[in-house]
GUGUPA-236476 format. One record per residue (C-alpha): z, y, x; residue number from 1. Coordinates in steps of 0.1 Angstrom, whole numbers, padded with zeros to 4 digits. Layout:
+-------+-------+-------+-----+
|    c3 |    c2 |    c1 | pos |
+-------+-------+-------+-----+
|     Z |     Y |     X | NUM |
...
+-------+-------+-------+-----+
This chain:
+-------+-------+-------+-----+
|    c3 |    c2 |    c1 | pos |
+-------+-------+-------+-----+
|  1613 |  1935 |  0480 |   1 |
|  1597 |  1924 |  0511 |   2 |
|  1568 |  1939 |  0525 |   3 |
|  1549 |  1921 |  0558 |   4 |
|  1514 |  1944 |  0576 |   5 |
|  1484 |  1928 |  0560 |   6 |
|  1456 |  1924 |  0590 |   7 |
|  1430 |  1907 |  0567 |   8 |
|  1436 |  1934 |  0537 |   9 |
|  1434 |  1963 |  0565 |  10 |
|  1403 |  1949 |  0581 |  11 |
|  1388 |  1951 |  0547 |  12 |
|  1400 |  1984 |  0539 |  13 |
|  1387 |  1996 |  0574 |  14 |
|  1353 |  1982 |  0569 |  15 |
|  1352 |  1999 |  0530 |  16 |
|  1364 |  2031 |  0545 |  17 |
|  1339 |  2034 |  0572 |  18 |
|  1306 |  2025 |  0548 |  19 |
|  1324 |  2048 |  0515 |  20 |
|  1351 |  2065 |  0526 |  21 |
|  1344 |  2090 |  0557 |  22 |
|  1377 |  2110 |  0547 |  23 |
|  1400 |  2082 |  0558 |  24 |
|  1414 |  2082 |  0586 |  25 |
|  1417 |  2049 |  0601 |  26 |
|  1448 |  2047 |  0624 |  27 |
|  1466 |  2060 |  0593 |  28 |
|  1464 |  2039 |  0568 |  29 |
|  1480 |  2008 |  0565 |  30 |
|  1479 |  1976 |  0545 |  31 |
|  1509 |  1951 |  0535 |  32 |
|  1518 |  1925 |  0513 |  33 |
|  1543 |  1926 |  0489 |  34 |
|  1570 |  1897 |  0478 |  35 |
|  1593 |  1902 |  0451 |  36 |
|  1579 |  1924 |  0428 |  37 |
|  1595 |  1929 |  0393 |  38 |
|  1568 |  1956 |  0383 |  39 |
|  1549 |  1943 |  0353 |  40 |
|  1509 |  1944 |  0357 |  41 |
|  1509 |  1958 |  0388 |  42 |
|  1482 |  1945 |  0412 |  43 |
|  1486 |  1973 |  0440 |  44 |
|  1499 |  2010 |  0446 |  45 |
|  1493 |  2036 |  0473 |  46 |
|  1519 |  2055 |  0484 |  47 |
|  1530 |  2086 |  0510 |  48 |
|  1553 |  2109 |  0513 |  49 |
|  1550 |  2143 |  0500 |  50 |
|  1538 |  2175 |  0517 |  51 |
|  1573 |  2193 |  0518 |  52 |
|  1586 |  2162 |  0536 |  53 |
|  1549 |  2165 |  0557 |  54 |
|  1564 |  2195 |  0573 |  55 |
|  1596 |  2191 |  0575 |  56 |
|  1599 |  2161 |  0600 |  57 |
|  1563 |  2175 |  0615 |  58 |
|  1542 |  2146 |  0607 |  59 |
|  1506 |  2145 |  0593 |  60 |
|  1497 |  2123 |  0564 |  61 |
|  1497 |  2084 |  0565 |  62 |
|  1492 |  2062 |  0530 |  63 |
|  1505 |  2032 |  0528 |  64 |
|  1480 |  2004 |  0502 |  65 |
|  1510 |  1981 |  0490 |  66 |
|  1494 |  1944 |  0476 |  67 |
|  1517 |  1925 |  0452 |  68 |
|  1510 |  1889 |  0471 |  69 |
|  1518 |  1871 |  0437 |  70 |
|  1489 |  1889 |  0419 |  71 |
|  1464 |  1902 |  0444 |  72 |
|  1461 |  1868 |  0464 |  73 |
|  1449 |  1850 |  0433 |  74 |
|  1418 |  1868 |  0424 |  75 |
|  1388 |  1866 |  0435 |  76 |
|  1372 |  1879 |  0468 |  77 |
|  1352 |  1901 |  0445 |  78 |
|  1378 |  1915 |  0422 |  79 |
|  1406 |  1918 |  0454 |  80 |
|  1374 |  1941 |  0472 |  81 |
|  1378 |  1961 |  0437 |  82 |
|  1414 |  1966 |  0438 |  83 |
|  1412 |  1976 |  0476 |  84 |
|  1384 |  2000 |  0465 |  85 |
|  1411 |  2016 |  0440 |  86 |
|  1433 |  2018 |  0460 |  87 |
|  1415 |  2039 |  0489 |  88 |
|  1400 |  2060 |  0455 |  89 |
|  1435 |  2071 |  0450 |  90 |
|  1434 |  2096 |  0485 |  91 |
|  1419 |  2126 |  0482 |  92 |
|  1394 |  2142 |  0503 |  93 |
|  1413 |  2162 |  0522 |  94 |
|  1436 |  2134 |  0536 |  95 |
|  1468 |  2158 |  0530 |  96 |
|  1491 |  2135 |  0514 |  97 |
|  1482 |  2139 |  0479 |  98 |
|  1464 |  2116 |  0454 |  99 |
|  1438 |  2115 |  0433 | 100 |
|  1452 |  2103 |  0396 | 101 |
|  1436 |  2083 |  0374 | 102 |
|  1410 |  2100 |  0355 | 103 |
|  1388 |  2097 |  0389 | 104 |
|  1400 |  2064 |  0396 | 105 |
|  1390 |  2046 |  0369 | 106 |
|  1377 |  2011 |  0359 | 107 |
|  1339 |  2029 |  0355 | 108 |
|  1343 |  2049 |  0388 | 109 |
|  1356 |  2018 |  0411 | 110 |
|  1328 |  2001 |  0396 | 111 |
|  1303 |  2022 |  0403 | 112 |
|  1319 |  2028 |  0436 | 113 |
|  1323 |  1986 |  0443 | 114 |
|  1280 |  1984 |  0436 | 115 |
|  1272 |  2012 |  0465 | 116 |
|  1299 |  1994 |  0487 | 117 |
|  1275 |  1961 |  0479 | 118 |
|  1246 |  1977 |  0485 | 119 |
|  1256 |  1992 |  0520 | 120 |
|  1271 |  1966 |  0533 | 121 |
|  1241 |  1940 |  0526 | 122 |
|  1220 |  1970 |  0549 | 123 |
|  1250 |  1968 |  0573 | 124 |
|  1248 |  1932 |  0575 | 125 |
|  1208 |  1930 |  0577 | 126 |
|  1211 |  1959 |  0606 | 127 |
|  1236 |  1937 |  0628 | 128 |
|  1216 |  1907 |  0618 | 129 |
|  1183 |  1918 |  0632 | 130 |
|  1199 |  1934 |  0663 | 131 |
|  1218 |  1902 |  0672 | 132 |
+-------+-------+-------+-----+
């Protein structure tokens, strides 16, 4: 596997978290590519390391949002926003180092989720239309 930082994935995920996701804390998540993936199906994951290991080396939380380049870069703009969506579903609230599983973060619940993201940021590009 090879994984390379993802500036156009995180500058999606940054402007998604600031209109849906007030919880996430910017400077620590962070998005990459993936190359070489053998997983079946898989699009994306999310991962972190546990609380225990939290505390023991004194760190706070950070998630990492993993794309599989050989899926995620041939959809659609539309359906990559949806699987960036699920992907920043998947961390809870309290930004601890958990996840939410998937009976919240579900086909339904990203879509509902992807049609307020549409709808704030068509306000959020009218707003910085009208002030330019």
């Amino acid at each position: 596997m090879k994984y390379e930082f993802a500036p156009d994935i995180q500058k999606i995920a940054e402007e998604i978290s600031v209109l849906l996701f007030p919880n996430v804390k910017l400077g620590r998540i962070r998005c990459f590519r993936s190359y070489g993936s053998s997983s079946r199906g898989t699009i994306a994951r999310c991962h972190t390391i546990g609380k225990l290991m939290q505390q023991t080396i004194g760190v706070p939380a950070y998630y990492g949002l993993e794309f599989i380049s050989k899926r995620f870069d041939k959809m659609d703009s539309e359906e990559q926003i949806k699987v960036i969506i699920h992907e920043l579903m998947h961390i809870p609230a309290t930004f601890g180092g958990g996840f939410r599983h998937h009976n919240l973060v579900c086909d339904e619940n990203v879509e509902k989720t992807y049609q307020v993201y549409r709808a704030k940021k068509e306000e959020s590009d009218e707003k910085n239309f009208f002030q330019s």
